[in-house]
N, C-alpha and C positions, 0 to 999 in steps of 0.2 A: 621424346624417348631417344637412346643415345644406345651404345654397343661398341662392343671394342669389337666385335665381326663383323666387318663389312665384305661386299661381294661388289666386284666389278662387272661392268654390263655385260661383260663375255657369256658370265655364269649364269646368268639370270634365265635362258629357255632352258637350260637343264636342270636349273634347281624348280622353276616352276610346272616343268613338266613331273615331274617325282611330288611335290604340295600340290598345289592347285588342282591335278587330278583329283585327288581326293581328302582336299581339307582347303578353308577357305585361307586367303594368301595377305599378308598387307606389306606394301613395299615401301619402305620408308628412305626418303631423301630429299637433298636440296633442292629449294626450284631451280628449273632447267637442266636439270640434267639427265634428261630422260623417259622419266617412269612411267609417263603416258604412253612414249612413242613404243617402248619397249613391252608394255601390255598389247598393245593393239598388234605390233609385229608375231608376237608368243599365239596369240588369239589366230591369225591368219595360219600360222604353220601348222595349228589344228583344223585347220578347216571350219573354223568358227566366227560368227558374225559376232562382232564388240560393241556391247550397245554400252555407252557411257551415262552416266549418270554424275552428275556433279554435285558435291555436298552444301556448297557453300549458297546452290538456287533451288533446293528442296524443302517442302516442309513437307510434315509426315504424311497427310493425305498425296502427297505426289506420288508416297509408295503403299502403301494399304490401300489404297482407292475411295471411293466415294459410297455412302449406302443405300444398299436399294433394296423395296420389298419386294420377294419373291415367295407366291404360295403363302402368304402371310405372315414373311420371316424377315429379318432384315439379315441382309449379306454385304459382305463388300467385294467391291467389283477393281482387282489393279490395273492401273494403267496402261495400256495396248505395246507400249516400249518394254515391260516389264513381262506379260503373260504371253509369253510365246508359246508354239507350240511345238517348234523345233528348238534342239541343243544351241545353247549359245554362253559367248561369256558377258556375266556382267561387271563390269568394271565400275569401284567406286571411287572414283577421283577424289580425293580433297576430304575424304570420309570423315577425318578429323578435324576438319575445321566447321563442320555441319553441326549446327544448335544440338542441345541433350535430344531432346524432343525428336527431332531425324536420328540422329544415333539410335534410339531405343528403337524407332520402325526396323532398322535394321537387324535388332537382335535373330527375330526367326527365318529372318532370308538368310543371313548367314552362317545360323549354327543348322538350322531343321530344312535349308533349301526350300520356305515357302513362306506365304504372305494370305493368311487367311485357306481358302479353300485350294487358293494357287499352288501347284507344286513345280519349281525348277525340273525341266522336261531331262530325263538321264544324260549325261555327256554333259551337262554343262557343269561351268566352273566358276568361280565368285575372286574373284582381286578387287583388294582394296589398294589405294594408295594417298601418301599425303605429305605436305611439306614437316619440318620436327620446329618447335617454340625458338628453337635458339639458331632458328635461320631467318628472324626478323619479320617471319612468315606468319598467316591468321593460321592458327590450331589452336584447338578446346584440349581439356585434356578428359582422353579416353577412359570410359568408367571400364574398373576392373573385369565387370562380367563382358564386357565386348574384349578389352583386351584379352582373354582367356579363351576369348573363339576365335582366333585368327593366330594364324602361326607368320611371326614376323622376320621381314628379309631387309637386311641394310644395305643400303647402293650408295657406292661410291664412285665420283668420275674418273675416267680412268683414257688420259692423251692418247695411250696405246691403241686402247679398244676404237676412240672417236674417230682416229686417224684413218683407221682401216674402214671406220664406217662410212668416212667421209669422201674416201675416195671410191668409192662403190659407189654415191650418192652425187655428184657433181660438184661438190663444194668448191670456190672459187679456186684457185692455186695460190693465191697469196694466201689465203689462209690455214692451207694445210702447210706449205713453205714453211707461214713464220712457226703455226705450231710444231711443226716439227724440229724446228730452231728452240723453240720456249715452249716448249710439253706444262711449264709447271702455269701457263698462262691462258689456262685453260677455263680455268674454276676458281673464282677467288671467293670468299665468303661475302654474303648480303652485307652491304656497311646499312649504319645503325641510321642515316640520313636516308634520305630520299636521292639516289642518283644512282646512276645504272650500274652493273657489274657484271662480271665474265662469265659466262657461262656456257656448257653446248649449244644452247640453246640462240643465245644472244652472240656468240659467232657464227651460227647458222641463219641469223636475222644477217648479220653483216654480209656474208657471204652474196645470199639474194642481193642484198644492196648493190654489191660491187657488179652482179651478174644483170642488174639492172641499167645501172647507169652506163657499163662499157667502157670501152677504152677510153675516152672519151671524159672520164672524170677528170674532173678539175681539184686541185687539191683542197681548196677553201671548203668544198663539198664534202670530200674525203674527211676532214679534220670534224665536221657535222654530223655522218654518218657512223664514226667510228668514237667519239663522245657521246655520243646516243645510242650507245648499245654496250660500249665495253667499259671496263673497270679506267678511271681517269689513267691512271700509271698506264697501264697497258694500250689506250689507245693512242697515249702519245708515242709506245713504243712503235707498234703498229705504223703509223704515217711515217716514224723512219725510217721503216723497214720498205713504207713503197718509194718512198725517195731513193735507195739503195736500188729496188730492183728497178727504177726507171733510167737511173742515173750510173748506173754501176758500179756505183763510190760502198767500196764493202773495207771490214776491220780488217784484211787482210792486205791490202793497199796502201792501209796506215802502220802497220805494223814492219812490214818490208821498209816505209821510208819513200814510198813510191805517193805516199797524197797525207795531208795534212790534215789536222781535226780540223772539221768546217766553224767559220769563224761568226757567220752572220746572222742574226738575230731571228730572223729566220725560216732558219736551222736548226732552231736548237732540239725539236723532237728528231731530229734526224744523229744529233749532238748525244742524248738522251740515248739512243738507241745505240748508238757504236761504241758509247760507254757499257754502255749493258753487255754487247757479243763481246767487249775487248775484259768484262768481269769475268762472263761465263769463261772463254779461253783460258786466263791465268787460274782459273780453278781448277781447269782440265789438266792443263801442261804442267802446271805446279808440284812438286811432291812435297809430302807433311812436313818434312825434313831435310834443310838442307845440302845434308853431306850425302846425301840420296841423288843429288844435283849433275845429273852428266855436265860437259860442261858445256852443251849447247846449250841448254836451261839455262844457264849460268847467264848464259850472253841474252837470250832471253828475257830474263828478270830483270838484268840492267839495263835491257832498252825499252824497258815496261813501265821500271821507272824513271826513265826522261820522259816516255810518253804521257804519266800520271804529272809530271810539271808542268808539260807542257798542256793539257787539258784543265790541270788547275789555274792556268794564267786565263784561260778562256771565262770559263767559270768553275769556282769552287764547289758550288752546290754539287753541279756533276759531276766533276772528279770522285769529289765524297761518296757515291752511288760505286763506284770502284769497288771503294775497301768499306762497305758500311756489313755491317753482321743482317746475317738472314730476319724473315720474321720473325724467328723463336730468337732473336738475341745469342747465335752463335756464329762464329766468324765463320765466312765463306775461303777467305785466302788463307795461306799457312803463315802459323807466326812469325817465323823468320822473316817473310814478306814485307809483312806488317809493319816490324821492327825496324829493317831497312828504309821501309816509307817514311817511318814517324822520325830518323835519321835527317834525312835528306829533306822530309818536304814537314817540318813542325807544325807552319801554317796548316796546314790540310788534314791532319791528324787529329790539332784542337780541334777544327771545325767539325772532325768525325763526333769529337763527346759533346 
């Protein structure tokens, strides 16, 4: 399921306090990014225990119970997690990736708040959530009559929102550093293979890492730790970024004329990375338009491009990461830019197409 409204985690106790009060919730998003922890946090600030249930290791007697004769009758009896007798919330993780068969037990717990004779004790509240098909993720697709009893909320990750949470939370300083450097390196989508990628989730895996190993890490480890958890691009950026903070070799060094692109093999994630802060920069300082150009900019762009030669003599590949167009295929520098590059450096421009 998809939606062109989506809500940032900021929004999510306010909008679930106005639904889930009173109508059952499903939150839909990408894995890691959240929707568990953000249930369980919303559940606490009611004063509510979170009893989770996961869809993906239930079958239907997990939730209607087992039967038994009573007075000559057969009943069923729910499960001791499920029949409380105090207000609670139940959260259904994963609800959509749960066989038809689960699904349908669900139907009267979450329109009529009960399961047989069971009735959800007042004050309590029913959240679903689940990964959507086109995040590489297991999901069934949801029969119309359960979608119609759930009012659905879209999350989306959102650097601003992490940052603040992150630093409430201990998250290592390199990681909020660099995210705060690269906000957009937060969340990359599930790729279609098997290998890791970026997420809240899997920076807050690294974070621990870093917060484990200590100062004390060794970079062969670092380069281990940070390919096992983040999107390949990003974790090569990452290692540049702690050779910068260890070594104090920043794009501002190279810019002034004060230290050289590092030459050694390596390097080259660290290579990787100072092309990346010296892209971001000229997107910054840049204007769309030339004659817009004070003329410090001016002196600027023409020592941007010696610097772009001179990184293309290193290697081309990464220079190329300079002036390459975003993911959507639209250029990040302004044309004029551009135009002066593909001037002066022809090699480096072909290799752009």
């Amino acid at each position: 399921m998809q939606s062109a409204i989506t809500v940032t985690p900021t929004r999510i106790p306010e909008l679930l306090l106005g639904l889930a009060t009173v109508r059952p919730v499903f939150l839909w998003g990408a894995p890691g990014i959240g929707k568990s922890s953000l249930v369980r946090a919303f559940a606490e600030s009611l004063g509510l225990e979170c009893v989770s249930l996961l869809g993906t290791q239930l079958a239907p007697e997990d939730l209607i119970g087992v039967p038994q004769i009573h007075d000559g009758r057969t009943r069923f009896c729910p499960p001791e997690a499920i029949a409380r007798d105090e207000p609670y919330c139940l959260f259904l993780d994963e609800l959509n990736a749960a066989t038809p068969d689960v699904q349908k037990a669900f139907y009267s717990l979450i329109l009529d708040r009960r399961i047989g004779s069971y009735e959800l004790p007042a004050g309590s509240i029913v959240i679903g959530a689940g990964n959507r098909s086109t995040d590489n993720a297991l999901a069934r697709p949801i029969a119309s009559a359960l979608v119609n009893r759930l009012t659905h909320v879209h999350l989306q990750a959102s650097a601003k929102d992490w940052l603040v949470w992150a630093g409430e939370n201990g998250i290592h300083p390199w990681v909020t550093e660099y995210l705060t450097d690269r906000p957009d390196h937060l969340w990359s989508k599930a790729p279609k293979t098997e290998e890791p990628f970026s997420t809240p989730r899997s920076w807050h895996m690294l974070s621990d890492a870093l917060h484990s190993f200590g100062p004390t890490l060794d970079e062969g480890t670092l380069k281990v730790i940070t390919h096992g958890t983040l999107t390949p691009a990003h974790a090569v950026s990452f290692c540049g970024y702690a050779k910068i903070v260890r070594n104090a070799y920043g794009i501002d060094a190279i810019l002034k004329g004060d230290a050289p692109w590092p030459r050694r093999l390596e390097d080259r994630d660290l290579l990787y990375y100072l092309a990346d802060a010296f892209r971001g920069r000229l997107a910054k300082e840049l204007p769309d338009r030339k004659e817009h150009a004070s003329e410090a900019v001016r002196q600027t762009a023409f020592r941007s491009k010696a610097l772009l030669v001179q990184l293309a003599e290193i290697s081309v590949e990464v220079a190329q990461t300079v002036i390459a167009d975003d993911l959507d295929g639209n250029p990040v520098l302004p044309a004029w830019f551009l135009v002066e590059a593909a001037r002066d450096m022809p090699r480096l421009v072909e290799a752009r197409r």
